[in-house]
N, CA, C and O atoms as a GROMACS GRO file, in nm:
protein
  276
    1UNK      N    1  -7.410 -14.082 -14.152
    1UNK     CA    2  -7.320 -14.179 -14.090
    1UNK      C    3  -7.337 -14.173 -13.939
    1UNK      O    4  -7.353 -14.066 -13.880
    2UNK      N    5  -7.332 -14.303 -13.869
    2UNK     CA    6  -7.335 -14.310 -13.723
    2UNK      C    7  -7.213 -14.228 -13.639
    2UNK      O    8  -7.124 -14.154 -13.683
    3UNK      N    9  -7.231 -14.253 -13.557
    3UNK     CA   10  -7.112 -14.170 -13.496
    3UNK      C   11  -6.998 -14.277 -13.498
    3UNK      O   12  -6.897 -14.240 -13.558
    4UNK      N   13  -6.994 -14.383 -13.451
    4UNK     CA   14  -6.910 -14.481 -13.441
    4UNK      C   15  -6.848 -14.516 -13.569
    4UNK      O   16  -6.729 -14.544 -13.586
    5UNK      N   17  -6.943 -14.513 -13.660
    5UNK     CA   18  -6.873 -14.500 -13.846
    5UNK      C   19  -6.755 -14.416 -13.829
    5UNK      O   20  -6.637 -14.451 -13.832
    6UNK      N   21  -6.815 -14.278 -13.807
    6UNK     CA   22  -6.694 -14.172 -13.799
    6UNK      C   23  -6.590 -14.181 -13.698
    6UNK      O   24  -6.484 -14.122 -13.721
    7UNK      N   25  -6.607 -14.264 -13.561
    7UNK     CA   26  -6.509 -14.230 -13.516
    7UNK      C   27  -6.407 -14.371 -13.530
    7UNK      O   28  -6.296 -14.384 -13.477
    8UNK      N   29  -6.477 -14.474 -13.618
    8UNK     CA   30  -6.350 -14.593 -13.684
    8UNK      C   31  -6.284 -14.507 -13.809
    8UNK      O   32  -6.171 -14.538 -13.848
    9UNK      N   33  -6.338 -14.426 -13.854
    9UNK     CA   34  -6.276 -14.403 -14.009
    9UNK      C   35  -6.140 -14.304 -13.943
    9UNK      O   36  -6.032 -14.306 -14.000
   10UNK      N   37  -6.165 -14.209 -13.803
   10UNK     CA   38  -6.030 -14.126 -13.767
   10UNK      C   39  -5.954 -14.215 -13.706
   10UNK      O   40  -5.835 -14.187 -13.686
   11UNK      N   41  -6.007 -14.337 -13.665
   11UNK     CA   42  -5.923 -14.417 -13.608
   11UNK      C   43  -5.820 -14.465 -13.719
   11UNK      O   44  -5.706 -14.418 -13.720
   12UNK      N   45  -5.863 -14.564 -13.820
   12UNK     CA   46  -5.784 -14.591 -13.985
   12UNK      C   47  -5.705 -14.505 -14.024
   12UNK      O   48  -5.594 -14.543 -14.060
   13UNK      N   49  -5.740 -14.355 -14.027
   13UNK     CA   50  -5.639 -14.256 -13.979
   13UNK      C   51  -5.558 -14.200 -13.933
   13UNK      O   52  -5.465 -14.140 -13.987
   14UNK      N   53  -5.589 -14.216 -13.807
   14UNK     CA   54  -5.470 -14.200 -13.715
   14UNK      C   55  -5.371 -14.303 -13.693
   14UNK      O   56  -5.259 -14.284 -13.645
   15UNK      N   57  -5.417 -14.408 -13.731
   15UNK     CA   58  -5.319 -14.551 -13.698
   15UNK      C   59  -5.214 -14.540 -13.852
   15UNK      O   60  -5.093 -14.566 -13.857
   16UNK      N   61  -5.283 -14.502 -13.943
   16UNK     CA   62  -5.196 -14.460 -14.087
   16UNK      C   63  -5.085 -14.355 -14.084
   16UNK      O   64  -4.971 -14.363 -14.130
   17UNK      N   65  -5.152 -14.241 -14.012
   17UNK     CA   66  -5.038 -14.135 -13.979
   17UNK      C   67  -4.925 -14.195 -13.859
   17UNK      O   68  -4.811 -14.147 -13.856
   18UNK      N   69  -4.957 -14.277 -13.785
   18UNK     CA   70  -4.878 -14.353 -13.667
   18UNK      C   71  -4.772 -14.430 -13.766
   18UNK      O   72  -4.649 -14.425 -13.774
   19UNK      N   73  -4.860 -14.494 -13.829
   19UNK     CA   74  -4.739 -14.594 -13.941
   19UNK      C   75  -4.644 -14.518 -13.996
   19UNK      O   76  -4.530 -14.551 -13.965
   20UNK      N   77  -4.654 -14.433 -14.065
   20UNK     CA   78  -4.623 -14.339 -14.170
   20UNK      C   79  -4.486 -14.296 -14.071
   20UNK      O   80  -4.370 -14.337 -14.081
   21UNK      N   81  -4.542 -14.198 -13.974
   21UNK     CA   82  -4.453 -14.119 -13.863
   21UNK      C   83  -4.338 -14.250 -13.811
   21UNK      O   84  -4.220 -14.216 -13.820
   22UNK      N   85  -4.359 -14.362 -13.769
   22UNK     CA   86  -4.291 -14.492 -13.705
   22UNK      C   87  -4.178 -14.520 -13.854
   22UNK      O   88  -4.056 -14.536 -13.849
   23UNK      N   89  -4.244 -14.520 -13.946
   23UNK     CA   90  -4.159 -14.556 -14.095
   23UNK      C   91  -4.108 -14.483 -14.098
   23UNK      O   92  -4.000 -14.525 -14.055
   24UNK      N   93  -4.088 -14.304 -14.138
   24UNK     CA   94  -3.990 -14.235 -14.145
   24UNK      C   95  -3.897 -14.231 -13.998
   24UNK      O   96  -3.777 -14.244 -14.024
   25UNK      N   97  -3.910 -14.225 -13.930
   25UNK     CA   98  -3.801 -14.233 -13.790
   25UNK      C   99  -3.729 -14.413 -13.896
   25UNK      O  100  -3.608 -14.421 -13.918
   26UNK      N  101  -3.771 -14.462 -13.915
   26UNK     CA  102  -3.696 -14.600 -13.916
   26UNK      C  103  -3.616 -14.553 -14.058
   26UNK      O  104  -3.503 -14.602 -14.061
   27UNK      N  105  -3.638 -14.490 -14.147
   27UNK     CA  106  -3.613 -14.470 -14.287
   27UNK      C  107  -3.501 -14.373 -14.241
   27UNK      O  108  -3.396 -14.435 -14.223
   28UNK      N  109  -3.494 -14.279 -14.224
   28UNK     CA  110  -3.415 -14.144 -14.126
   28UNK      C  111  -3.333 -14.207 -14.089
   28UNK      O  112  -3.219 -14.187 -14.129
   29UNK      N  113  -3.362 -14.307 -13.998
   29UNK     CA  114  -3.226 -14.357 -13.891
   29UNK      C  115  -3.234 -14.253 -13.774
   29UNK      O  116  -3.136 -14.188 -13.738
   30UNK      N  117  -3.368 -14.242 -13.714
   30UNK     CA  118  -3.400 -14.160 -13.613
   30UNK      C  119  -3.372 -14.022 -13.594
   30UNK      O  120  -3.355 -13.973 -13.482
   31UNK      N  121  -3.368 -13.965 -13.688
   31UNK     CA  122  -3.381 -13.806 -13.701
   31UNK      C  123  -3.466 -13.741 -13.656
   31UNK      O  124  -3.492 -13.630 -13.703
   32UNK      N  125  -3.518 -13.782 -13.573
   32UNK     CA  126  -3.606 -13.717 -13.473
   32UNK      C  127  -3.792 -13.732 -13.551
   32UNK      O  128  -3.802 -13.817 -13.640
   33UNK      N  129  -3.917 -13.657 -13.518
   33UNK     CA  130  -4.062 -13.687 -13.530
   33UNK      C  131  -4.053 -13.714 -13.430
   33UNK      O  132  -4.066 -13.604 -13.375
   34UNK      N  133  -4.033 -13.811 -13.324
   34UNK     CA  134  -4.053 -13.898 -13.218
   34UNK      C  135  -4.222 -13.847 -13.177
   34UNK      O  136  -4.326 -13.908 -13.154
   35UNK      N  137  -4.184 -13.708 -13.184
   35UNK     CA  138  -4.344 -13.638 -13.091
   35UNK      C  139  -4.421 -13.648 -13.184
   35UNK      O  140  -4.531 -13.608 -13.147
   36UNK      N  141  -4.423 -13.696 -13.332
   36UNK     CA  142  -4.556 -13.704 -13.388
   36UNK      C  143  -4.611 -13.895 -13.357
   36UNK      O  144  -4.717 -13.956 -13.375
   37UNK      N  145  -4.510 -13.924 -13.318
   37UNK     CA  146  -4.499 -14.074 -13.294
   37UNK      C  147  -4.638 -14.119 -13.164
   37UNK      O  148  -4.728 -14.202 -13.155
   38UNK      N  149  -4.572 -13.984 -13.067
   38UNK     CA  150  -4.670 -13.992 -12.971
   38UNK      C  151  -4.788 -13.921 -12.995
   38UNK      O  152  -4.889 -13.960 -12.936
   39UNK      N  153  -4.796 -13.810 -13.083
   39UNK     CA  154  -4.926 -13.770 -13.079
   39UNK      C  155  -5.023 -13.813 -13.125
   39UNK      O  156  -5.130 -13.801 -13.065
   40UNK      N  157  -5.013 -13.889 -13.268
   40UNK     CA  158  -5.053 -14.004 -13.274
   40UNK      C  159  -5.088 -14.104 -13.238
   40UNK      O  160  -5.193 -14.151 -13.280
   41UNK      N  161  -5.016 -14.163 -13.156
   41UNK     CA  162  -5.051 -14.308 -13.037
   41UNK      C  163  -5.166 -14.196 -12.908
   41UNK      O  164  -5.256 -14.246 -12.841
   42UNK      N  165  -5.146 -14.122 -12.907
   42UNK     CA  166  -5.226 -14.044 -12.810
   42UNK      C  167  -5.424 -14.020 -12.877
   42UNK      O  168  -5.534 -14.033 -12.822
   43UNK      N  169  -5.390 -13.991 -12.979
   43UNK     CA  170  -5.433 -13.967 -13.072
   43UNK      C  171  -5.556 -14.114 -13.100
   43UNK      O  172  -5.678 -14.123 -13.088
   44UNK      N  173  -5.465 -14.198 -13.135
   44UNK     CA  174  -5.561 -14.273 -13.148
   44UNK      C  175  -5.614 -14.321 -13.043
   44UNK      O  176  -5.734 -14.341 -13.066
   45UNK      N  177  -5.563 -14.372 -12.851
   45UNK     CA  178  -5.578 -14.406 -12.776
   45UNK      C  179  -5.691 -14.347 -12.766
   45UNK      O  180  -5.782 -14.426 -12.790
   46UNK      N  181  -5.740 -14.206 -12.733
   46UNK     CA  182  -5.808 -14.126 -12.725
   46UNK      C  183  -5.971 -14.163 -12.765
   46UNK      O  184  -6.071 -14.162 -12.693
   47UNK      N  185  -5.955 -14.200 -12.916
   47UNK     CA  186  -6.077 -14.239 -13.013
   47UNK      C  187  -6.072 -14.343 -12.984
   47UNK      O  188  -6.183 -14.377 -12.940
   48UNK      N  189  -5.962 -14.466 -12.981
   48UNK     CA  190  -6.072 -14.596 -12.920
   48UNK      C  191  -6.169 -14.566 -12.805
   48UNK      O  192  -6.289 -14.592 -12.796
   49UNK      N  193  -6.057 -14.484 -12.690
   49UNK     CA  194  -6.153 -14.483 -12.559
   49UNK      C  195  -6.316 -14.442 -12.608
   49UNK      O  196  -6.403 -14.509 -12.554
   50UNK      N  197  -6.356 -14.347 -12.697
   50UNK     CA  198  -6.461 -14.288 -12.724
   50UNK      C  199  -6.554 -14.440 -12.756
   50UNK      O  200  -6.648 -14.496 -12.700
   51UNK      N  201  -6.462 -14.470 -12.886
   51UNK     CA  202  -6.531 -14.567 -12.974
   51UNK      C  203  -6.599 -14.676 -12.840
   51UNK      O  204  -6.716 -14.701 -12.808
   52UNK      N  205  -6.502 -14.709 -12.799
   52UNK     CA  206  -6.534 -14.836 -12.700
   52UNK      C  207  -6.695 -14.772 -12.571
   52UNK      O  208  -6.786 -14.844 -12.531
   53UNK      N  209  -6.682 -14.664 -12.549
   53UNK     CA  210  -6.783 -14.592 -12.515
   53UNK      C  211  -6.940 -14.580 -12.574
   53UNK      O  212  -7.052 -14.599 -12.527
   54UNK      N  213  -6.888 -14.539 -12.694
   54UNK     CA  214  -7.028 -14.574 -12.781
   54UNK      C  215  -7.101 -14.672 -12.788
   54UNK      O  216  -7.216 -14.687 -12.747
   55UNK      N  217  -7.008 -14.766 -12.859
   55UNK     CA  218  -7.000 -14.938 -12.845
   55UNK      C  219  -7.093 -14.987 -12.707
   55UNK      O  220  -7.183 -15.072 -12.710
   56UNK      N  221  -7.053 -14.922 -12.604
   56UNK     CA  222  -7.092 -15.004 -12.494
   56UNK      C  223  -7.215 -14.929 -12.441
   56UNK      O  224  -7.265 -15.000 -12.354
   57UNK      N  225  -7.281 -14.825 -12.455
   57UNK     CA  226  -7.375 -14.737 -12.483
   57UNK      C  227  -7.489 -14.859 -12.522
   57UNK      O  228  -7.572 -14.928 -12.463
   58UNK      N  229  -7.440 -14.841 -12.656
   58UNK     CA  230  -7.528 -14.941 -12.744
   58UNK      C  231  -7.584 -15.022 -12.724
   58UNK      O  232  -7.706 -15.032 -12.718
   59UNK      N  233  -7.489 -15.114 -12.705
   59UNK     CA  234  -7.491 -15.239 -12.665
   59UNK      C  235  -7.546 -15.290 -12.502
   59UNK      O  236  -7.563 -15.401 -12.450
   60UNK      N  237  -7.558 -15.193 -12.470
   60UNK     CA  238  -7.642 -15.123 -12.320
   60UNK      C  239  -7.775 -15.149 -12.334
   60UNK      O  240  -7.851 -15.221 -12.270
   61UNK      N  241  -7.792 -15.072 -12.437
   61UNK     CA  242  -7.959 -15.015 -12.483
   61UNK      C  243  -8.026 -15.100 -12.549
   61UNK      O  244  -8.148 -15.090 -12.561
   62UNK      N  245  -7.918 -15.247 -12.632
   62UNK     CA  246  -7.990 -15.324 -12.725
   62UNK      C  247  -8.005 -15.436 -12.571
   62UNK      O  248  -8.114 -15.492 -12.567
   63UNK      N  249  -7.929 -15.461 -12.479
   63UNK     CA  250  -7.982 -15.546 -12.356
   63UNK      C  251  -8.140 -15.497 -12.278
   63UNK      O  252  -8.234 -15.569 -12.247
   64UNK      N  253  -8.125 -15.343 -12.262
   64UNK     CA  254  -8.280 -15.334 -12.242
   64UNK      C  255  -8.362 -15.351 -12.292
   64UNK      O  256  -8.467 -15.396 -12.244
   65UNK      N  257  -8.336 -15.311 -12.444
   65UNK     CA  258  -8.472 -15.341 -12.507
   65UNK      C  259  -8.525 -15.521 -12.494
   65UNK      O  260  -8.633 -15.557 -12.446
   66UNK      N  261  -8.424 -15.608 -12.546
   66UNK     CA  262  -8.388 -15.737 -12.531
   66UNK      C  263  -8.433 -15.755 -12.397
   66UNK      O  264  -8.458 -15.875 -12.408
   67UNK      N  265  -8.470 -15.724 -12.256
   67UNK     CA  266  -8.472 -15.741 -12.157
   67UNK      C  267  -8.613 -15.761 -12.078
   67UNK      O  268  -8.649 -15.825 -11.979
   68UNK      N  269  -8.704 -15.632 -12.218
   68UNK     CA  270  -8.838 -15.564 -12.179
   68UNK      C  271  -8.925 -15.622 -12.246
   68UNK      O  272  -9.046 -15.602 -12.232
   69UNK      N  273  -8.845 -15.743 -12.373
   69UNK     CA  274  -8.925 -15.762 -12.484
   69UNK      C  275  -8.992 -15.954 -12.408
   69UNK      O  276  -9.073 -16.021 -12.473
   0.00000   0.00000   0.00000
């Protein structure tokens, strides 16, 4: 698997555990998690930044080649 494969599949992940964590605070009636709320949103912020990195890497390298050809 590419790297970018792997780092959408922790993303689907982390945005699931975000849901999950956001639903019980709402189910609770705010009994607190709050901090998995953020570690999560941190969490995923984190891996887009990567993802979007890769992405643009790439997409870098397919303009040179495209450039030379």
């Amino acid at each position: 698997m590419s790297k970018k494969t792997v780092l959408l599949i922790m993303y689907v992940l982390s945005f699931m555990f975000f849901v999950r964590s956001v639903f019980r605070i709402i189910v609770n009636e705010g009994t607190g998690g709050y901090g998995m709320v953020i570690v999560s949103a941190l969490v995923m912020t984190f891996i887009l930044r990567i993802y979007l990195k890769e992405r643009r890497k790439e997409k870098g390298k397919q303009d040179v080649e495209t450039a030379s050809e």
